[in-house]
DSSP file (Angstrom, degrees, kcal/mol; ACC not computed):
  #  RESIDUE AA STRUCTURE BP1 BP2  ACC     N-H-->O    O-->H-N    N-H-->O    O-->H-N    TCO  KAPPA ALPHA  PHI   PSI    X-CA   Y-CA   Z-CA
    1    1 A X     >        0   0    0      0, 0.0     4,-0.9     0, 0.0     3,-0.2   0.000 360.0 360.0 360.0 -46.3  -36.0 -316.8 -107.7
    2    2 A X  H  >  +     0   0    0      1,-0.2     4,-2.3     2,-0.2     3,-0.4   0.878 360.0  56.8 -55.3 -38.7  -34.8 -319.0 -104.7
    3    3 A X  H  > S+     0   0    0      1,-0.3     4,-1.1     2,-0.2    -1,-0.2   0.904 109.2  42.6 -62.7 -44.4  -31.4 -319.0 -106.2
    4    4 A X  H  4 S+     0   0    0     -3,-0.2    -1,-0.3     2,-0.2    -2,-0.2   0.743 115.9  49.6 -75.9 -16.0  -31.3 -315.0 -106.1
    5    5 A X  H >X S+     0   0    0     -4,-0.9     3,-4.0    -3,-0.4     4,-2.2   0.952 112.2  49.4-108.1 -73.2  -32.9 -314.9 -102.5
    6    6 A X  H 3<>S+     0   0    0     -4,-2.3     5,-3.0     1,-0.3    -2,-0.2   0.793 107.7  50.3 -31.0 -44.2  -30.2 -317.4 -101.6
    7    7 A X  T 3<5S+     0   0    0     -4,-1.1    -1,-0.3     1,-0.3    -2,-0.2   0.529 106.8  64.3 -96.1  -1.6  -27.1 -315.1 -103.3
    8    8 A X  T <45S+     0   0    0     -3,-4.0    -1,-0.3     1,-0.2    -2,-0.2   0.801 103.6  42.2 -69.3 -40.3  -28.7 -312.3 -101.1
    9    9 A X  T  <5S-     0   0    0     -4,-2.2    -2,-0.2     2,-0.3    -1,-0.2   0.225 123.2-109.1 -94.5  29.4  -27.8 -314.1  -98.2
   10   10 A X  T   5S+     0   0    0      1,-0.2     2,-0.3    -3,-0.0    -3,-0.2   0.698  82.3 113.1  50.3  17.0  -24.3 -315.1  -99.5
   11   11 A X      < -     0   0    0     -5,-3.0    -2,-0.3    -6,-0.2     2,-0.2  -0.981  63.7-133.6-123.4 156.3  -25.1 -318.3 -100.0
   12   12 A X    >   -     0   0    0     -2,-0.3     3,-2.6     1,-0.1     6,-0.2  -0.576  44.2 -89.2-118.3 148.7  -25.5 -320.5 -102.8
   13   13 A X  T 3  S+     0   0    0     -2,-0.2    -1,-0.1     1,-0.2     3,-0.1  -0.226 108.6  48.7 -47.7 136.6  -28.6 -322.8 -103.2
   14   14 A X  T 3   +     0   0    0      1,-0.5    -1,-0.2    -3,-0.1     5,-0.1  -0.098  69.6 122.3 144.6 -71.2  -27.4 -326.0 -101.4
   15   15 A X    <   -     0   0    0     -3,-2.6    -1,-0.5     1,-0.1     4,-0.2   0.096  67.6-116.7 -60.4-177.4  -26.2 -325.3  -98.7
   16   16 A X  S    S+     0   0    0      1,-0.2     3,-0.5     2,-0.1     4,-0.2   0.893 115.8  36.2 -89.8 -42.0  -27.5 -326.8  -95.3
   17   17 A X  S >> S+     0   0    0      1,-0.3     4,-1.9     2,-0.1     3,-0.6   0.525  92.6  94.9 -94.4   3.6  -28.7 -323.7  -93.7
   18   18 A X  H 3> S+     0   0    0      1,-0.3     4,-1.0     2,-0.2    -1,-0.3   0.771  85.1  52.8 -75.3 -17.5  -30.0 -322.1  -97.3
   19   19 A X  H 3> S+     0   0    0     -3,-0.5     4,-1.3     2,-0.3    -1,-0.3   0.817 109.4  45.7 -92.0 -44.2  -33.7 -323.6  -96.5
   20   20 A X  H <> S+     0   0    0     -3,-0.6     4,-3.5    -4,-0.2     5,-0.4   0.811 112.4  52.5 -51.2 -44.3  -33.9 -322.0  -93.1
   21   21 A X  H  X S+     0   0    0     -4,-1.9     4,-1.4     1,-0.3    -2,-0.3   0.836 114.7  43.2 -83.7  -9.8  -32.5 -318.5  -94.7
   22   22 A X  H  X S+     0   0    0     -4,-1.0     4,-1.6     2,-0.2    -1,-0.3   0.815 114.1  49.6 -85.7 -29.5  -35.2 -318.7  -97.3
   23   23 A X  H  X S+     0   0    0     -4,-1.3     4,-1.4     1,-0.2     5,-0.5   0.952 115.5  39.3 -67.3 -46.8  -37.5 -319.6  -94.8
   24   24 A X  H  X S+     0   0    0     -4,-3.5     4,-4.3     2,-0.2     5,-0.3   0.997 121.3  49.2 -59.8 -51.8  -36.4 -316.6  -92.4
   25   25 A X  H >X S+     0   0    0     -4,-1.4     3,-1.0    -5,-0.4     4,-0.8   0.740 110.6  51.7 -43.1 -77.5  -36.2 -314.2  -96.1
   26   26 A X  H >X S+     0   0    0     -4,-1.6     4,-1.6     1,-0.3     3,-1.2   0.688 118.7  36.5  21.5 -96.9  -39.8 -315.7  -97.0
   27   27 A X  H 3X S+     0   0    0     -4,-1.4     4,-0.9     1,-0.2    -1,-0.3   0.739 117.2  47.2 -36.6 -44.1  -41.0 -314.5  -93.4
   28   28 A X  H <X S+     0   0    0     -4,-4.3     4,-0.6    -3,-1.0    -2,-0.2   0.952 112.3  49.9 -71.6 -39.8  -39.1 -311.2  -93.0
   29   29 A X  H <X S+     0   0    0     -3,-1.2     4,-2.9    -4,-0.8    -2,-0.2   0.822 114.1  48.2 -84.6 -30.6  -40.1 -309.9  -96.8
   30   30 A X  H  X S+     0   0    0     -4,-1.6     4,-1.6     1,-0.2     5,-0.2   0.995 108.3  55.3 -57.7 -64.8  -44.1 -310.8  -95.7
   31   31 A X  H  X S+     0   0    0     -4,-0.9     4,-1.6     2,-0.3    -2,-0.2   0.670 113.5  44.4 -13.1 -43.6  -43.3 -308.8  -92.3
   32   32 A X  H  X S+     0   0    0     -4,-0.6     4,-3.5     2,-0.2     5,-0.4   0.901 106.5  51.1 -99.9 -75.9  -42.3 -305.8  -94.7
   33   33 A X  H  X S+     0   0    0     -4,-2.9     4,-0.5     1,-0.2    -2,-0.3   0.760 114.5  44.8 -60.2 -23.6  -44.8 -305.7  -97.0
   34   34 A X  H >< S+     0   0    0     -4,-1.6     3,-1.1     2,-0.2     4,-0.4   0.954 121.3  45.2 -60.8 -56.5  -48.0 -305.8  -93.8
   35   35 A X  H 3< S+     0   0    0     -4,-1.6     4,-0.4     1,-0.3     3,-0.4   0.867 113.8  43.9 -71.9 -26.5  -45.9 -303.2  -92.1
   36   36 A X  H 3< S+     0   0    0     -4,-3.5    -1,-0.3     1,-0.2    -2,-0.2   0.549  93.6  94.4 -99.1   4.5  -45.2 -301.0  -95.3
   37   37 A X  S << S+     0   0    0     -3,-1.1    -1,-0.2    -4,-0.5    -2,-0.1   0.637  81.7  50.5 -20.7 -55.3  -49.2 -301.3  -96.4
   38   38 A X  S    S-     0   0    0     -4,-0.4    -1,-0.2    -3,-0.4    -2,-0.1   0.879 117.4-104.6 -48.6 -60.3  -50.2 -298.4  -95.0
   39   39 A X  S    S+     0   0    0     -4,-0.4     2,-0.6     1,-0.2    -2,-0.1   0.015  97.5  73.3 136.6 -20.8  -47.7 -295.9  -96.3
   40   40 A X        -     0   0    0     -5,-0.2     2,-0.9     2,-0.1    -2,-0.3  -0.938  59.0-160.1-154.0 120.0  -45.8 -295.6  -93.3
   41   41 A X        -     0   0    0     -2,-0.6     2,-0.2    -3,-0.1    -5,-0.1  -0.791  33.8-154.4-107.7  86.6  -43.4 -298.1  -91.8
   42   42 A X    >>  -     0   0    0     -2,-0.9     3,-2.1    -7,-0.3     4,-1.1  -0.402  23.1-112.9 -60.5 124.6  -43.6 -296.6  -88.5
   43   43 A X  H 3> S+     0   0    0      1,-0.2     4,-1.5     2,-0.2    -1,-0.1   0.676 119.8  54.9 -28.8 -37.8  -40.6 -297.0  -86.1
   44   44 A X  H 3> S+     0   0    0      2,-0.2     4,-2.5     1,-0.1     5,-0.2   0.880 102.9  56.6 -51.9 -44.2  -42.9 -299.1  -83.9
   45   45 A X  H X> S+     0   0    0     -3,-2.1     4,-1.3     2,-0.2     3,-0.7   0.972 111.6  38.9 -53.2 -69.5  -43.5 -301.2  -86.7
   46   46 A X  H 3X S+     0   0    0     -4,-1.1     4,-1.2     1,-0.3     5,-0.2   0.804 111.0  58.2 -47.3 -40.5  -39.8 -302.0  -87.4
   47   47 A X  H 3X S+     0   0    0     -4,-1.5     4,-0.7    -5,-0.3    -1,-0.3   0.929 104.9  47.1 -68.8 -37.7  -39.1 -302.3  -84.2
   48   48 A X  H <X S+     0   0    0     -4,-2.5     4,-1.2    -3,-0.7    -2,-0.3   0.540 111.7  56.2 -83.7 -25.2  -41.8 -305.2  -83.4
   49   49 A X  H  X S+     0   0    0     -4,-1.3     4,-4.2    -5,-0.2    -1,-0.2   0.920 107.7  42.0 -88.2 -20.2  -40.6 -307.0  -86.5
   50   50 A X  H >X S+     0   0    0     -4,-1.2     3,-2.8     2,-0.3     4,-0.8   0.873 112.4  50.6 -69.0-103.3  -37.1 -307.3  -85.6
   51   51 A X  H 3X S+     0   0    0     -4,-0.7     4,-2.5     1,-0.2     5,-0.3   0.710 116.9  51.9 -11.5 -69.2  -37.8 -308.2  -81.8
   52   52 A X  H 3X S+     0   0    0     -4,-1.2     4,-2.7     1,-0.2    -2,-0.3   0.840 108.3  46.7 -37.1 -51.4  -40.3 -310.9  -84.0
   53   53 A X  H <X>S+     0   0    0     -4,-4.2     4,-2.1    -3,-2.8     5,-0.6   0.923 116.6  45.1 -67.3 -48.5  -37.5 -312.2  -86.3
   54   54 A X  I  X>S+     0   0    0     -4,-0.8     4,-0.8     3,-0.2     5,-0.6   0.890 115.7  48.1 -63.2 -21.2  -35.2 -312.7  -83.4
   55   55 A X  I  <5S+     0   0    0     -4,-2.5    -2,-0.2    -5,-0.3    -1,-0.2   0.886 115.7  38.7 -57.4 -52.6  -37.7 -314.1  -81.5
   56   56 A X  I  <5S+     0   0    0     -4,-2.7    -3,-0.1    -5,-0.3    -2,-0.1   0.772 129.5  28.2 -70.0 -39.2  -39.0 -316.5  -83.9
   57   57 A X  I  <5S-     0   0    0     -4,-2.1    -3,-0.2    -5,-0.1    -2,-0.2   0.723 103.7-117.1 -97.6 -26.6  -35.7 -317.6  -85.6
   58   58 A X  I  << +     0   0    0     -4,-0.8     2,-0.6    -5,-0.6    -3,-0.2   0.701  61.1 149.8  95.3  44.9  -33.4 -317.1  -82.6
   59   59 A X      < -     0   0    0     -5,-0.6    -1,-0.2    -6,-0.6     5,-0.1  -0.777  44.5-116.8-114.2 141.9  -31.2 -314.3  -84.3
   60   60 A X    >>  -     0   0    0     -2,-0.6     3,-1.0     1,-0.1     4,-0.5  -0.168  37.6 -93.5 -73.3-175.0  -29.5 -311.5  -82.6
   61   61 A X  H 3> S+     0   0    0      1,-0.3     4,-1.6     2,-0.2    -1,-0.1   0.577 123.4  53.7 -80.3 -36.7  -30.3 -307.7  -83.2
   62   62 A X  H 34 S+     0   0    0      1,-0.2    -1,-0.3     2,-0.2    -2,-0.1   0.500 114.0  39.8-118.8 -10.6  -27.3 -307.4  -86.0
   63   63 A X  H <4 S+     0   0    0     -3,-1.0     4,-0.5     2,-0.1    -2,-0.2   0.439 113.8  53.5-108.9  -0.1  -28.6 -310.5  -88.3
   64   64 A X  H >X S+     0   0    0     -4,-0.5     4,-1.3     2,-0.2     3,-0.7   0.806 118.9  38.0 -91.9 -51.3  -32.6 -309.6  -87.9
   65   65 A X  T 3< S+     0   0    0     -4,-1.6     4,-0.4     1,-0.3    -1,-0.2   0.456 112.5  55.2 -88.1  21.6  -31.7 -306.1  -89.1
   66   66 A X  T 3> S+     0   0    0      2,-0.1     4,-2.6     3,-0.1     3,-0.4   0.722 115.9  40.6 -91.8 -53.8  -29.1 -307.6  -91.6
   67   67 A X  T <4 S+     0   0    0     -3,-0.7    -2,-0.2    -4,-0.5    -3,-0.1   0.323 107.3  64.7-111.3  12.4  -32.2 -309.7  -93.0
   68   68 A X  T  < S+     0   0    0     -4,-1.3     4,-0.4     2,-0.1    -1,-0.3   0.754 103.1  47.7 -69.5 -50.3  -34.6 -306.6  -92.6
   69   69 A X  T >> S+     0   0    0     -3,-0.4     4,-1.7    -4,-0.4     3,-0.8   0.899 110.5  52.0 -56.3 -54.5  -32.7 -304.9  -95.1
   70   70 A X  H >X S+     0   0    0     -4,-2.6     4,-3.0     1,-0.3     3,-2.8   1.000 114.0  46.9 -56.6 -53.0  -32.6 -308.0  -97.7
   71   71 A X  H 34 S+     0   0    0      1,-0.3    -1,-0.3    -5,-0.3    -2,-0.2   0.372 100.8  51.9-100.2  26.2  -35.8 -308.3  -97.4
   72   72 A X  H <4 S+     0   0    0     -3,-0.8     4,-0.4    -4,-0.4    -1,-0.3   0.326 110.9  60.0 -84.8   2.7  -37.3 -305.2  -97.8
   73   73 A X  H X< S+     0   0    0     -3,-2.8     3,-0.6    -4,-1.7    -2,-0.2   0.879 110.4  42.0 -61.5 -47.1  -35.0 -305.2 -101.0
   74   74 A X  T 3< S+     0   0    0     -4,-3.0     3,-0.5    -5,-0.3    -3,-0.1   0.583 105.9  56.1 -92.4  -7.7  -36.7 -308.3 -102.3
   75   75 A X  T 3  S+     0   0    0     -5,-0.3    -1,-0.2     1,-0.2     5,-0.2   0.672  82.8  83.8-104.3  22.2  -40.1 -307.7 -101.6
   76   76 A X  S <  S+     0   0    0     -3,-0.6     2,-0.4    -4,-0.4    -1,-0.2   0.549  77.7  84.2 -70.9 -18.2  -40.1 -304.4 -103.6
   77   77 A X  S >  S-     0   0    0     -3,-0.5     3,-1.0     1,-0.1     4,-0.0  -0.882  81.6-146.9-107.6 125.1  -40.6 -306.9 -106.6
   78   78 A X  T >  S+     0   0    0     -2,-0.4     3,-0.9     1,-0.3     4,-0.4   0.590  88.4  55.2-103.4 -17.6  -44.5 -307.4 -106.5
   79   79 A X  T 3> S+     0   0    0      1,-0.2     4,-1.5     2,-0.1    -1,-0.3   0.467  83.9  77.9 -92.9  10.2  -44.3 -311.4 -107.8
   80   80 A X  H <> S+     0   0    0     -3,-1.0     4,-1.3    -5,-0.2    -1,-0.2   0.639  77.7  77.1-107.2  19.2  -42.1 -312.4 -105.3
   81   81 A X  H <> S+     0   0    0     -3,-0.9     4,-2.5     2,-0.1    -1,-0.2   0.992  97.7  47.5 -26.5 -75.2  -45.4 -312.5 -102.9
   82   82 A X  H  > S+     0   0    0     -4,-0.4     4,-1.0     1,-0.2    -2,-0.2   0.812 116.5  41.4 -63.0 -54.0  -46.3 -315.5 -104.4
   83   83 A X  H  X S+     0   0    0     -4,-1.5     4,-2.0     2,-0.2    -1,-0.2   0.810 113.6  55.4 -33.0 -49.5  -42.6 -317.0 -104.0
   84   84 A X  H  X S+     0   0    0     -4,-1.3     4,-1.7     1,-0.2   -57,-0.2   0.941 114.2  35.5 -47.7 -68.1  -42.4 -315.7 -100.8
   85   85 A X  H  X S+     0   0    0     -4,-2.5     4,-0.5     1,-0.2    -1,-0.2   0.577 113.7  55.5 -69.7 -17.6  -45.6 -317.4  -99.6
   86   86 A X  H >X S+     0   0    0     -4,-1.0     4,-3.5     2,-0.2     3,-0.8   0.859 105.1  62.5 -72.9 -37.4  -44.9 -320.7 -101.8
   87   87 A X  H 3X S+     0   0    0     -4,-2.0     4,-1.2     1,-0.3    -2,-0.2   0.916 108.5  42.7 -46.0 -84.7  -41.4 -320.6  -99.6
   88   88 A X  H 3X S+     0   0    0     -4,-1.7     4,-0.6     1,-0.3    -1,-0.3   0.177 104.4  53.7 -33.9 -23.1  -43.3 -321.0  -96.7
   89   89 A X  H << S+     0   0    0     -3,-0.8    -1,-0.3    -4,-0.5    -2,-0.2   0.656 110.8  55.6 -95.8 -21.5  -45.9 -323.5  -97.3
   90   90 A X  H  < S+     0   0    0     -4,-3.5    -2,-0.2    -3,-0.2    -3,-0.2   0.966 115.5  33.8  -3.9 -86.5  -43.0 -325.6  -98.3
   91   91 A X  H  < S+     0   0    0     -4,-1.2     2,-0.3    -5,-0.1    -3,-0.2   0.576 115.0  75.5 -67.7 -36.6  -41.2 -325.2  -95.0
   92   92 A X     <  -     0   0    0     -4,-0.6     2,-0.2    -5,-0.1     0, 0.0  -0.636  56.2-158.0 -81.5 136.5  -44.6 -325.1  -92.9
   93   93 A X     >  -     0   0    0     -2,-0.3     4,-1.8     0, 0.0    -2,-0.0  -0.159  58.7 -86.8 -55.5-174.5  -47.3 -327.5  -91.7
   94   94 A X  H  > S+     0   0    0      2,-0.2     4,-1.9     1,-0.2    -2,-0.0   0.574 129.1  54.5 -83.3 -19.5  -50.3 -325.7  -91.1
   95   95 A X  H  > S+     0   0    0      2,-0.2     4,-1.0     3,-0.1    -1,-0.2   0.916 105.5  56.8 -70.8 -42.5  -49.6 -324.6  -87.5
   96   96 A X  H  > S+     0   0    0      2,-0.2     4,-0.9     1,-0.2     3,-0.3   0.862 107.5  51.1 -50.7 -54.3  -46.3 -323.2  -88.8
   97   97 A X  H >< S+     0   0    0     -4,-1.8     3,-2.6     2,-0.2     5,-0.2   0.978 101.5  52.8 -11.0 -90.8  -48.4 -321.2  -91.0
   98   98 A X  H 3X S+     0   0    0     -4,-1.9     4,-1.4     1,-0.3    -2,-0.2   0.766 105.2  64.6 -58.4 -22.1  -50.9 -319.7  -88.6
   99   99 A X  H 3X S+     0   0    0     -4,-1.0     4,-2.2    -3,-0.3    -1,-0.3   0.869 101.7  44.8 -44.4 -37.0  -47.6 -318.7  -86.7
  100  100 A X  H X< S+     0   0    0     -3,-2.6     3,-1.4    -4,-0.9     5,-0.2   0.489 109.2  55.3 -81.8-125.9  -46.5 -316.4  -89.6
  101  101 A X  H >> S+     0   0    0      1,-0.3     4,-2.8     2,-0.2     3,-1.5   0.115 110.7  52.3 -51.6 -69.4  -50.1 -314.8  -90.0
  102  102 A X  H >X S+     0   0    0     -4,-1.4     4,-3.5     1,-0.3     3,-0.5   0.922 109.0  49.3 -57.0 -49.0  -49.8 -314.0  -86.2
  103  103 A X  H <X S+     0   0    0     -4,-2.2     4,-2.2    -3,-1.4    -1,-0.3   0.823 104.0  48.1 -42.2 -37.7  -47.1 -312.6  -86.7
  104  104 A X  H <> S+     0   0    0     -3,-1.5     4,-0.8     2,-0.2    -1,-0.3   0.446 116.3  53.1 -80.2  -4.9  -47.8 -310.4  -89.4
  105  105 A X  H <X S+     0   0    0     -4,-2.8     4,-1.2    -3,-0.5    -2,-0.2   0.891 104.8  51.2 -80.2 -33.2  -50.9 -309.5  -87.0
  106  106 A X  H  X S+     0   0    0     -4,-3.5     4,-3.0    -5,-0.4     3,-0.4   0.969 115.7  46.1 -53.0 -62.3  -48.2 -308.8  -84.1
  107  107 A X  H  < S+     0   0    0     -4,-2.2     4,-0.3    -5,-0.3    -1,-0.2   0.793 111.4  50.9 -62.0 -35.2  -46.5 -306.4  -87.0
  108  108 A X  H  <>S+     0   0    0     -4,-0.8     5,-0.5     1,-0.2     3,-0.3   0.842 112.9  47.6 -67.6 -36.7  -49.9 -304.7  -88.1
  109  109 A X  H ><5S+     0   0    0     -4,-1.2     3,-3.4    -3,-0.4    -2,-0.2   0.767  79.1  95.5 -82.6 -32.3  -50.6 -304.0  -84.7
  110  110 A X  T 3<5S+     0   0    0     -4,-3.0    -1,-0.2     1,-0.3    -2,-0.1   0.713  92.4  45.5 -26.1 -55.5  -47.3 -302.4  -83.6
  111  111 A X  T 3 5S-     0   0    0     -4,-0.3    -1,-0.3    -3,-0.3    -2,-0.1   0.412 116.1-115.3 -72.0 -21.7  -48.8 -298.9  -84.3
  112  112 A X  T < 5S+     0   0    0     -3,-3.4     2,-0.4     1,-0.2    -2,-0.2   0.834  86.3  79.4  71.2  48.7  -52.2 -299.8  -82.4
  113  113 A X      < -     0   0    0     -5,-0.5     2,-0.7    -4,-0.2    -2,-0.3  -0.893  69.5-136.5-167.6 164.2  -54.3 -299.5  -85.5
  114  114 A X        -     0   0    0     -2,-0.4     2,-0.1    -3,-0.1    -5,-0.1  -0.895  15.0-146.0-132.6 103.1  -55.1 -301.4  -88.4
  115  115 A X     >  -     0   0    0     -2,-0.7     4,-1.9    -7,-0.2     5,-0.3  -0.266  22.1-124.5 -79.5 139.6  -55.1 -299.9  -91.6
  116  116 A X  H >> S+     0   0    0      1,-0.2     3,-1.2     2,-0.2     4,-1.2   0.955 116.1  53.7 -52.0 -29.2  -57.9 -301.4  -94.1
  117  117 A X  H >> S+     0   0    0      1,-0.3     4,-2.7     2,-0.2     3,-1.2   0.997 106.3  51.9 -69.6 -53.4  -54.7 -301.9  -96.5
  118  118 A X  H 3> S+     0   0    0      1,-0.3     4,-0.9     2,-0.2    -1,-0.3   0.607 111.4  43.0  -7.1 -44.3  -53.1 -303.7  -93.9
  119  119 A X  H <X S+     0   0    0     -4,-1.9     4,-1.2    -3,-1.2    -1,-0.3   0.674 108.1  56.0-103.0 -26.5  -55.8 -305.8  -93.4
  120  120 A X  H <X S+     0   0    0     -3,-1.2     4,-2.2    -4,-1.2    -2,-0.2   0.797 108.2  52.9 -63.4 -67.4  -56.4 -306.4  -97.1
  121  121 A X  H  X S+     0   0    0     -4,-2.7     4,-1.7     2,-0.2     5,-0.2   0.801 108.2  51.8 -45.0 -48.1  -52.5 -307.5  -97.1
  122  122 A X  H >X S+     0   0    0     -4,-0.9     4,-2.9    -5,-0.3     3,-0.5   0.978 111.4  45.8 -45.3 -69.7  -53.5 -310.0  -94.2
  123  123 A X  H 3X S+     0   0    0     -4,-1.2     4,-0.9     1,-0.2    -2,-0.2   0.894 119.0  41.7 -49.8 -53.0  -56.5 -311.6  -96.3
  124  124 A X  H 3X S+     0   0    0     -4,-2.2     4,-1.6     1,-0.2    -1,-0.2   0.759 121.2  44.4 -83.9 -18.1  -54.5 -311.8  -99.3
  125  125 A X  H <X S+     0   0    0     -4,-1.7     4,-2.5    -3,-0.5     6,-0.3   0.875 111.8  48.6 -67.8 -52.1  -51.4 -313.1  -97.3
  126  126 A X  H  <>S+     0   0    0     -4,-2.9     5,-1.8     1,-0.2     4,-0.4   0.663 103.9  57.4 -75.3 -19.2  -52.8 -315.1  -95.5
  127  127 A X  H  <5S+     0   0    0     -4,-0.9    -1,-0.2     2,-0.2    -2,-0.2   0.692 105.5  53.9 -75.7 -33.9  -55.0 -317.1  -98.3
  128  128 A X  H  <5S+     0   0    0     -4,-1.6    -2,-0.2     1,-0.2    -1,-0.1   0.816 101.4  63.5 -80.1 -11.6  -52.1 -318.0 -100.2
  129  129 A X  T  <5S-     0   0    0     -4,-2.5    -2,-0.2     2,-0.2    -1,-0.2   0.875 110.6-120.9 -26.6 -56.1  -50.9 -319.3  -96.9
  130  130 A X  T   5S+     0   0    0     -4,-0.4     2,-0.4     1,-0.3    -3,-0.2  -0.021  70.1 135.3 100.2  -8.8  -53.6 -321.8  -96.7
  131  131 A X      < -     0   0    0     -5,-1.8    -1,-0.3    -6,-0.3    -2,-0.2  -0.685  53.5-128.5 -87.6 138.0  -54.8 -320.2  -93.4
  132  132 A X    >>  -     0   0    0     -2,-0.4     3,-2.9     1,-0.1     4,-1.0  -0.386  19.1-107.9 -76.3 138.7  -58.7 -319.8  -93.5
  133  133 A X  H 3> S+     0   0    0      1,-0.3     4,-2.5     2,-0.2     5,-0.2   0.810 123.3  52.8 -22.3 -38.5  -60.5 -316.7  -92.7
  134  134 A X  H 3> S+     0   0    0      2,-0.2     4,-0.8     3,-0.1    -1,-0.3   0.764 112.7  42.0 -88.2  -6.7  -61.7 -318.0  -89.6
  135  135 A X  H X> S+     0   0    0     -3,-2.9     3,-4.8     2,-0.2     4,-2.3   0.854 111.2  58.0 -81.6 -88.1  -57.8 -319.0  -88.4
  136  136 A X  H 3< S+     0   0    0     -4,-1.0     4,-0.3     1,-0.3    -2,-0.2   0.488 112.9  42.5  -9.5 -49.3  -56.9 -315.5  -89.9
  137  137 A X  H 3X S+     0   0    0     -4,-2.5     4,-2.3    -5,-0.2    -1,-0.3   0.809 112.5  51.0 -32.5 -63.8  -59.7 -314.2  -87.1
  138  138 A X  H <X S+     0   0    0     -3,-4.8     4,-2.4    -4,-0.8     5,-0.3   0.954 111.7  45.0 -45.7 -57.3  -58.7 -316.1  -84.6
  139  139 A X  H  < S+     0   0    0     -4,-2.3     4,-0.5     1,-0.3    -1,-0.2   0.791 102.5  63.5 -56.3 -32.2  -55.5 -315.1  -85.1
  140  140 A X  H >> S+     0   0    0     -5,-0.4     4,-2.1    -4,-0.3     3,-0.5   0.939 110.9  45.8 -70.1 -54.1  -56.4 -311.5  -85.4
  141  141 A X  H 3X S+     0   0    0     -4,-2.3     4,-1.2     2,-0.2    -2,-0.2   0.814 101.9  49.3  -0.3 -87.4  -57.6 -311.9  -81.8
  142  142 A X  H 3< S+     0   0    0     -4,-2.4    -1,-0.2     2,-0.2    -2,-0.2   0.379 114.5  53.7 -84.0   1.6  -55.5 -313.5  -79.6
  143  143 A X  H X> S+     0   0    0     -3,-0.5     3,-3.9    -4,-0.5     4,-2.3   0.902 109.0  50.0 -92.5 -71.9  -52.9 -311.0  -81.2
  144  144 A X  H 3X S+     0   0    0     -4,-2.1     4,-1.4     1,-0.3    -2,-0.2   0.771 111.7  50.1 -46.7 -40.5  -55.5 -308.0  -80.1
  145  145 A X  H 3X S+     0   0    0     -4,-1.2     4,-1.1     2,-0.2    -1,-0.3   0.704 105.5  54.9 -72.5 -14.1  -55.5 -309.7  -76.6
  146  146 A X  H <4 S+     0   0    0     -3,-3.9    -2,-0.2     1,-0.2    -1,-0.2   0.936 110.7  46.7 -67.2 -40.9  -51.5 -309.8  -76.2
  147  147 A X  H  < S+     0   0    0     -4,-2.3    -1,-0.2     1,-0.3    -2,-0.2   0.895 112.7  45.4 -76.7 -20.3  -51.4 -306.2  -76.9
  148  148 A X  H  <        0   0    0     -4,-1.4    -1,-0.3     1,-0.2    -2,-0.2   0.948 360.0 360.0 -76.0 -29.8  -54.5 -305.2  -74.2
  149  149 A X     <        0   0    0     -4,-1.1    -1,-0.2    -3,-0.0    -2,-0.1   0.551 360.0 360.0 -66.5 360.0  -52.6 -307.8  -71.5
């Protein structure tokens, strides 16, 4: 699976940066699947994940939405959740973690509402994380207070 993720990004498992692009894939394809949850990957929605991915990885406007596209390609395949999220507790400590869950709270909120699937996608996401309901809370929070600020 890593290997195909890998030959998405035109690189072959190996390489130096390939652990970072699975890490960014991993993160972008999570990103996709809370924003598309609903039903409706609302322009806000996309727009707040992109501004996220550059933010978070430090990539400009033409390699977030390069690596928007892969990865809503790749999470259209319903096991590569599990990959996705194994990628990431790799690559993560636990703080690193509870960054990606705020983020996918940042991306659920883009639209100013939080659809029960949505939220549902969060729990499940966010348990194979390793981050606890009450992180998950937290997190759900201090995300709700960025957006009133």
């Amino acid at each position: 699976m890593f290997d195909k993720i890998s030959k998405l990004f035109g690189r072959e498992t190996g390489d130096a940066d390939s652990e970072n692009d699975g890490l960014a894939l991993a993160t972008a394809a999570l990103l996709v699947q809370v924003s598309k949850a609903d039903g409706d990957f609302s322009p806000e929605e996309r727009a707040t994940l992109g501004q996220n991915l550059q933010d978070y990885f430090g990539l400009d406007a033409k390699v977030a939405d390069e690596l928007l596209v892969r990865a809503a390609q790749s999470q259209e395949d319903a096991t590569c959740l599990y990959a996705f999220t194994r990628t990431i507790t790799n690559e993560l400590d636990q703080d690193g973690r509870q960054d990606i869950v705020k983020l996918l709270w940042r991306v659920a909120f883009a639209d100013n509402h939080i659809d029960n699937f949505e939220a549902n996608v969060l729990a499940k996401v966010s348990g194979l994380l390793g981050v606890s309901p009450r992180d998950r809370v937290r997190l759900k929070h201090e995300v709700e207070a960025e957006q009133q600020a």
